[in-house]
N, C-alpha and C positions, 0 to 999 in steps of 0.2 A: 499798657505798654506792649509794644511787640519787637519782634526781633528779626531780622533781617538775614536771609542765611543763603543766599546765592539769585540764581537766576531763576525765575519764575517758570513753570513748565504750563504751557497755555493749552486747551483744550481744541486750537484749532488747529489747524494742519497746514502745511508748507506742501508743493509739488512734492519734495524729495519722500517727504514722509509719506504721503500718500501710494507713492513710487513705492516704496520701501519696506511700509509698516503697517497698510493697510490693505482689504483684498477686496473684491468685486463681490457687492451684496450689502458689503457695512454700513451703517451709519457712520456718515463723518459729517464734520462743521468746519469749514473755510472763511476766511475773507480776503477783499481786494474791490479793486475801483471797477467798474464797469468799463470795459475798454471797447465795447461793442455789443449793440441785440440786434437777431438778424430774424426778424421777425416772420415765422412762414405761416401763422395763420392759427390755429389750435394748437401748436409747437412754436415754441422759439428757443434760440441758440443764443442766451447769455453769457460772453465771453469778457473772462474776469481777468485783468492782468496783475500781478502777483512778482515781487521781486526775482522768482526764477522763472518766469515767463508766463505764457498763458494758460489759462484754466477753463474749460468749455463745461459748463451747467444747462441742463436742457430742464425747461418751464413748459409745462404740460397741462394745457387747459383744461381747470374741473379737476387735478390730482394733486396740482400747485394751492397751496395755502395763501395767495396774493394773487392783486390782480397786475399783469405786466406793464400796467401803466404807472404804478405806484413806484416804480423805477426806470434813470434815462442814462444814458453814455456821461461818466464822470462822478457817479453816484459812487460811496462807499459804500458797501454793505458785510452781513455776514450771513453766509447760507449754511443750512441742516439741508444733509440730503445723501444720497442712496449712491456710492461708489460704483461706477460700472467702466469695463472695459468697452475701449470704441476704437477704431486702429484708426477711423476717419480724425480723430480729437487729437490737439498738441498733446504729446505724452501720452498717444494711448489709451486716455481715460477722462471721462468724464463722471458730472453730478447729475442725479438725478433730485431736481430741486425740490424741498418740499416745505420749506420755510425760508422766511429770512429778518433779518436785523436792518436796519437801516441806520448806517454811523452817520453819513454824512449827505447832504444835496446839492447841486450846483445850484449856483443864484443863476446863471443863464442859461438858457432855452438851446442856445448851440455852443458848440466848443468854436473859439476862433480859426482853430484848424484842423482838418480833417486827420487827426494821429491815429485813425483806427485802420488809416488804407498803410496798403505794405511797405508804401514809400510817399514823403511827405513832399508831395508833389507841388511845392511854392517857392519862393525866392531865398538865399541865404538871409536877406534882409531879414524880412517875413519870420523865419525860423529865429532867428538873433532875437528880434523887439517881442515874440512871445515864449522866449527861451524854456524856461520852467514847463511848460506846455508843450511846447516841441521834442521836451526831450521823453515824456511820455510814448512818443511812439517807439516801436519794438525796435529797429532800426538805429536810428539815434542813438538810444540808449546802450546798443549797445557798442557800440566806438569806446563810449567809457569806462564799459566791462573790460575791454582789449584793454585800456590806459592804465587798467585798474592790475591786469594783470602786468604789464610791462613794468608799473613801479614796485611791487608785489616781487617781482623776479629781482628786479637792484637790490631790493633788500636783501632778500634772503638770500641770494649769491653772494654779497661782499660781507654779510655775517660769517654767510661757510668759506670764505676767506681771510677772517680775522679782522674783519673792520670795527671799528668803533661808531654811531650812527652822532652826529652831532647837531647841534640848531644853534645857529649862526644869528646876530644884529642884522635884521634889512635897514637899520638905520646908521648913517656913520658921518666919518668926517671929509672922508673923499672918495671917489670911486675907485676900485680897483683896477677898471680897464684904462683907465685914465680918457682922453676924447673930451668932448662938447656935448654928448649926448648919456646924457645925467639928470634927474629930476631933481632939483634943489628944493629945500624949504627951509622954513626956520622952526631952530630947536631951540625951544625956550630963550629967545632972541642971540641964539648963534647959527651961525651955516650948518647947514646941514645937508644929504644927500641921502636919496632912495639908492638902494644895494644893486650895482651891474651883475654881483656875482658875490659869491661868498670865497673867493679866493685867497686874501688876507687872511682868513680867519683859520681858513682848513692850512694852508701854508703852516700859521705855527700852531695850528692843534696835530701836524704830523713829529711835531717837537714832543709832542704830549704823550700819544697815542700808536704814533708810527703806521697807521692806517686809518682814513676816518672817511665819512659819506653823509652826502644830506641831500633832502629831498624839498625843494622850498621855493619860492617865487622869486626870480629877479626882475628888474627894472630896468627898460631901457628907452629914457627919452629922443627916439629916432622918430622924425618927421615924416614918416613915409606910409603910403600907402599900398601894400603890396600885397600877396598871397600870402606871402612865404613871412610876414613881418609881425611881431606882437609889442604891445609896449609894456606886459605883464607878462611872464609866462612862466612855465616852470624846471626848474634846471635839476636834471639828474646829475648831481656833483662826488667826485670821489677823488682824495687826493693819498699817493703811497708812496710813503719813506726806503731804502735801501735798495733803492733800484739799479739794477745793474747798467742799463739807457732808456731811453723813450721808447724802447721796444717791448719792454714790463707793462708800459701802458696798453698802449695798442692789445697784447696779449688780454691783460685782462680785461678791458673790454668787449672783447671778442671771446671768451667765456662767458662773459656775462650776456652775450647775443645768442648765444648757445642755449645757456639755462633758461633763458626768458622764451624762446622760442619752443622748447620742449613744455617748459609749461602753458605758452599758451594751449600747444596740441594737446596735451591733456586736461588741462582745467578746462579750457574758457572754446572746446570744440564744438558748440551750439553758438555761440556768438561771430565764430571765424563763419560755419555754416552759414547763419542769417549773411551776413554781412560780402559772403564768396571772397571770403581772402584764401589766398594760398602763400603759406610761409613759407617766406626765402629762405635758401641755401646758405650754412651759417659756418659747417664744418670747416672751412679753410675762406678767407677773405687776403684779396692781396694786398702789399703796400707799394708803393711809385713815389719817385723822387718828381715835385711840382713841375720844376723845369723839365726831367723830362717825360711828364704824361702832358704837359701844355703842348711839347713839340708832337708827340704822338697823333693830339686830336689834332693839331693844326694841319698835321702832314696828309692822316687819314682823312678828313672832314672837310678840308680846303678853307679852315677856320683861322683869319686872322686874327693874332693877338695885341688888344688894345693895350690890356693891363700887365706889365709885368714882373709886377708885384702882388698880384692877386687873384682870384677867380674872380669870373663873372658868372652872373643865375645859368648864362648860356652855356657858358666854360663847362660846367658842373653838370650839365643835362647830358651836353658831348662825353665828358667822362663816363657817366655812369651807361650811355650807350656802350664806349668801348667797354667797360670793365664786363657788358651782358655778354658783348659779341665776342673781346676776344678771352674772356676767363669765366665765364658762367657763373660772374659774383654779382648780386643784386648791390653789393659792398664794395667799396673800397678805400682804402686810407692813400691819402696824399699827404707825403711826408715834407718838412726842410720847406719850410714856406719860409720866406724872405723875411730880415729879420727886421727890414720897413716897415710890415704890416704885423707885428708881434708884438705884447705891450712888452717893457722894461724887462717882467722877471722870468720872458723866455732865455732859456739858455742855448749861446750861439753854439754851431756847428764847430767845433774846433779846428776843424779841416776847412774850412770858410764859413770867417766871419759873416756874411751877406747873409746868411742860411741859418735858422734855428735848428734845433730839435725839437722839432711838435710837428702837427700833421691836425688833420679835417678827416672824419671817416662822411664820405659821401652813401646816400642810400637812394638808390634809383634815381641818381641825377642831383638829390639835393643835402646840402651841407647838415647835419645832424648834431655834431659832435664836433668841439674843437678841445685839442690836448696836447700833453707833450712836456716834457723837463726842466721843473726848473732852476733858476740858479740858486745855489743853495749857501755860496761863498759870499761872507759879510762886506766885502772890498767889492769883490764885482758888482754885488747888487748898487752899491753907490757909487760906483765907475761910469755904470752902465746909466745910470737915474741923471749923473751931471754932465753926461756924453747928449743924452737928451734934451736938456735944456730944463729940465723939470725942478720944481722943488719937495722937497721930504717934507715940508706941511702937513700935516695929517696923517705922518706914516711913519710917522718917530717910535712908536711900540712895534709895528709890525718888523721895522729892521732891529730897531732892537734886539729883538727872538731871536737873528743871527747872528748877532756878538756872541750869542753862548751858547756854539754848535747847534748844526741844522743835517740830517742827513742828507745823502743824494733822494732828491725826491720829487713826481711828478703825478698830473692827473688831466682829468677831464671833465669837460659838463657837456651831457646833452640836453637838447631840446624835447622836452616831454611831447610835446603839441605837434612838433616834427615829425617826430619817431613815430605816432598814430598815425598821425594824416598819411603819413608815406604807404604804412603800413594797411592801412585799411581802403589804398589808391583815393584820396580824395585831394581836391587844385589847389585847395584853400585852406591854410592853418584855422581859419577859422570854426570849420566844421567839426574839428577836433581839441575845442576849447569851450569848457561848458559855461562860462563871460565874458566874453572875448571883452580886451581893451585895446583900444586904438585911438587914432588921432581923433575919429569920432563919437567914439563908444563909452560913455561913463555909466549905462544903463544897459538892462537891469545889475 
């Protein structure tokens, strides 16, 4: 019998340790995929790619214990060898190779895409249908370092805020956005519905908790084919009790775009590098009332308005020009959106009914975030539900929670896949979703 007493301390080395804890001259042992051999003849340049990035091992004919053919791009291995500083090598330093392990070998002769060039020079298609493969290159990969840091930062801000982290049913009895566009199926031969949103559920766990956040995929059966559209994606959700108005939201928010942005620059500064992001201005972001930043661009932009109940992609692109030109916010919130386009448990503007309390925080043009106040009173909520035309089917527990007391309380969800794409300048949510689903996509 043996006995099991924490985490294993392994004898090969990480970049950072290497960096860190070992010096020029040592014996050390690594491993990692082959991400590249740049073969010059008596020397070659085998470069290892490694969870913290690349690792440059030089293979010296006749001092190399193997022949370079017994190894090809996509091979795992594990190399013994001689630490040296190189100021030409990622990080600095390289191996001087003198052995190696062989974990694994590719069954095929080439990789289907070239992920060892600096940029994966092929179609999104192309990158999609060999996704797992695609994201191997240095590039790619790291979009999802940035993502990794942006939900990394929700966390840990709405901890150091007092939230509670909860996990919600993506299965239920009816949607919460209410609409047509819903995924049904049958539950154990009853109706059922894929989750729009975890809104019901954070609503009375702020009964619970009084602050609470989740990080999880919602569902949106929308027919459309667009840049900006997913029919899975993942929603940064945060919902807070005791608010003084829909301006607690917004605020915290915009803390949370603060702390996330400072950690990217410190953590994740070699991936904004690869990638030449430069992170926007976070300190102050402004808010406009709908109606009038709609009149604003129309006046400034000579932009007639179709909708005016709504943004259009166009509307929001004009925005986010003024918001560069005339306030130097890559950000902006547009508050008091029309209470048309609001589901049910937005709460109206008291000053006109027409007008909610919620808002869209726009990022460079496109919609990211939608949030805002809601109602929290037991009689409104069903005032408001039978003004609609709607039935309480499926929603008999969630009004329930408000026969027995609800604080004032509101929140938001953003779009995870949004928030990157914007952030790392890329046209298409898809580059920023590591399986994307769509009207096309069930695969991989």
């Amino acid at each position: 019998m043996e006995y099991l007493t924490g985490v294993k301390e392994k004898d090969t080395l990480e970049i950072s340790q290497l960096l860190e804890k070992a010096a020029a001259g040592q014996k050390v042992k690594v491993n990692g995929a082959v991400h590249t051999i740049r073969d010059m003849g008596t020397v070659a340049f085998v470069i290892l790619r490694k969870r913290e990035g690349l690792l440059q091992c030089v293979y010296e004919e006749g001092n190399t214990k193997f022949d370079l053919q017994d190894i090809k791009e996509a091979a795992t291995i594990e190399v013994e060898g001689v630490l040296e500083e190189c100021d030409k090598a990622p990080n600095g330093i390289e191996i001087r190779m003198e052995s190696i392990r062989i974990l694994s070998m590719p069954q095929d002769e080439m990789m289907p895409l070239a992920i060892s060039k600096w940029k994966l020079n092929t179609s999104l298609e192309a990158k999609l249908n060999y996704r797992s493969i695609a994201l191997r290159n240095i590039r790619e990969r790291a979009k999802f370092r940035i993502q990794e840091g942006l939900t990394r930062a929700f966390r840990d801000f709405l901890y150091s805020q007092g939230f509670t982290e909860i996990h919600t049913p993506k299965i239920g009895a009816k949607g919460a956005e209410g609409g047509a566009n819903i995924f049904k199926l049958d539950y154990f031969h009853r109706p059922a519905v894929l989750a729009q949103s975890p809104q019901f559920y954070k609503q009375m766990m702020v009964g619970v908790f009084d602050r609470v956040f989740e990080t999880a995929p919602v569902f949106r059966a929308e027919k459309h084919n667009t840049k900006r559209h997913l029919n899975e994606y993942t929603s940064l959700d945060f919902e807070m009790g005791y608010i003084d108005g829909f301006e607690d939201i917004m605020a915290m928010e915009t803390g949370y775009l603060q702390y996330a942005m400072a950690l990217l620059e410190k953590e994740y500064a070699k991936e904004l590098r690869i990638l030449g992001i430069t992170l926007p201005k976070v300190d102050r972001i402004p808010a406009v009332r709908f109606s009038e930043i709609k009149e604003k661009v129309a006046e400034k932009y000579g932009h007639k308005m179709r909708n005016p109940f709504d943004l259009e992609p166009e509307e929001e692109v004009l925005i986010g020009r003024y918001a560069k030109e005339e306030w130097d916010s890559d950000f902006v919130f547009v508050t008091h959106y029309p209470s048309k386009k609001r589901p049910f448990y937005a709460m109206d503007d008291p000053e006109d009914k027409r007008y909610t309390l919620s808002f869209d925080l726009l990022f460079r043009g496109m919609e990211i975030t939608t949030g805002g106040q809601r109602i929290h009173d037991y009689q409104m909520l069903v005032d408001k539900i039978e003004a609609r035309g709607m039935s309480q089917e499926g929603m008999e527990q969630y009004l329930d929670t408000f026969r027995h007391g609800m604080p004032p309380h509101g929140g938001i969800g953003i779009g995870l896949e949004r928030l990157t794409m914007k952030l790392a300048g890329e046209e298409n949510v898809r580059e920023t979703t590591l399986f994307p689903r769509d009207l096309s996509r069930l695969e991989p």
